[in-house]
Residue, then its C-alpha position, 0 to 999 in steps of 0.5 A: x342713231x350710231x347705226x344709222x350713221x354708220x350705215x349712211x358712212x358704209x353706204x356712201x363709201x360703197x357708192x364712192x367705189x363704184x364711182x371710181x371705177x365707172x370714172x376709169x372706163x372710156x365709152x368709145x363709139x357711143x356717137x355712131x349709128x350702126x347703120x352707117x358702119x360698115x363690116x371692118x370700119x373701126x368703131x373706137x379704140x381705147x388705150x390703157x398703161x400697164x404698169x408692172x414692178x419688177x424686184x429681185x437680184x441679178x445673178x451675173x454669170x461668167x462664161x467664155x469660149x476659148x477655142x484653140x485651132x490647128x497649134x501643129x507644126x511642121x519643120x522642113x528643114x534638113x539637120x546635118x550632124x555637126x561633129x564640132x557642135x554636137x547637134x544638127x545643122x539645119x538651112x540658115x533661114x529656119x524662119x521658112x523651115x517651119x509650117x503651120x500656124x494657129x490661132x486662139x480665138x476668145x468670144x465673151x458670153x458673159x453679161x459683164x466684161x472680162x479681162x484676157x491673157x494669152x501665154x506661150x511657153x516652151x516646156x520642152x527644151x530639148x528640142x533646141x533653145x533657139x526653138x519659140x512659140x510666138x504669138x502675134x509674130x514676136x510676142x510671148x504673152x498677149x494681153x485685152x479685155x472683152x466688153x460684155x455682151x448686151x441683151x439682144x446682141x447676137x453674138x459675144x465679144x470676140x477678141x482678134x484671134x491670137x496668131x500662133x506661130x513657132x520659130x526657131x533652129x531646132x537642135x534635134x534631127x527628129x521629134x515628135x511630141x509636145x514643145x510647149x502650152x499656150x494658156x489663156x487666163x480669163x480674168x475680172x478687171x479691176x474697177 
């Protein structure tokens, strides 16, 4: 009698099985005479949901682009040797003796956002203490944040390029070489 019972239990769960699954399938087009199809008419169309499950971490990594462009300067400015000073006078508006003027460029890649700093500093004192690397037209240091970049965005967050200029009267006739650095510091901002 047990094993009876238990086959008629295992008989009727296997057929509940095949149930389920014929209940999932959609019959479509049962209702058409092929004869009156034409080549290319649709028949029928079915639809189904696929589900999917996604786990694991996200590793956020950091990357930034810092492109410095054309930071050589030129001054113009004839020196005249000042025996009272000990140095060389150059033309009173030395703001127009110097050339050139470059730029820092920061573009974020990362998929979180970045806090930047932009630094000039003169290393070189020799060349004469009124002698400044600005940024911006006056600033010395420039701060900003990057947004991150999203999935599907073409390009990074780019910063407006930090202009570098140089300014000042320099106290020597002739130089060639290193006046200073413009650093920039990328940093996590604070939450």
């Amino acid at each position: 009698m047990k094993k009876t019972l238990s086959f008629l239990v295992a008989l009727v769960l296997m057929l509940s099985a095949f149930s389920l699954s014929a209940f999932a399938a959609e019959t479509v087009g049962e209702d058409l005479v092929a004869a009156d199809v034409n080549p290319g008419d649709t028949v029928g169309s079915s639809s189904g949901n696929v589900e999917v499950n996604i786990s694991g971490t996200l590793t956020n990594k950091y990357s930034v682009d810092i492109t410095f462009t054309s930071l050589s300067f030129t001054y113009a400015g004839a020196g005249v040797w000042d025996p009272d000073s000990h140095q060389y006078v150059t033309p009173d508006d030395a703001s127009t003796a110097w050339t050139g003027s470059g730029t820092v460029a920061i573009e974020n890649h990362s998929d979180l956002p970045v806090d930047y700093k932009v630094e000039a500093q003169v290393t070189n004192t020799s060349v004469g203490s009124d002698v400044k690397i600005q940024l911006n037209n006056g600033d010395t240091a420039v701060t900003g944040n990057l947004a991150k970049v999203n999935i599907g965005d073409a390009e990074g967050q780019e910063a407006a390029p930090v202009t570098v200029t140089v300014t000042g009267k320099p106290a020597l006739a002739s130089f060639q070489g290193t006046l200073g650095t413009v650093t920039v510091t990328i940093t996590k901002p604070a939450s």
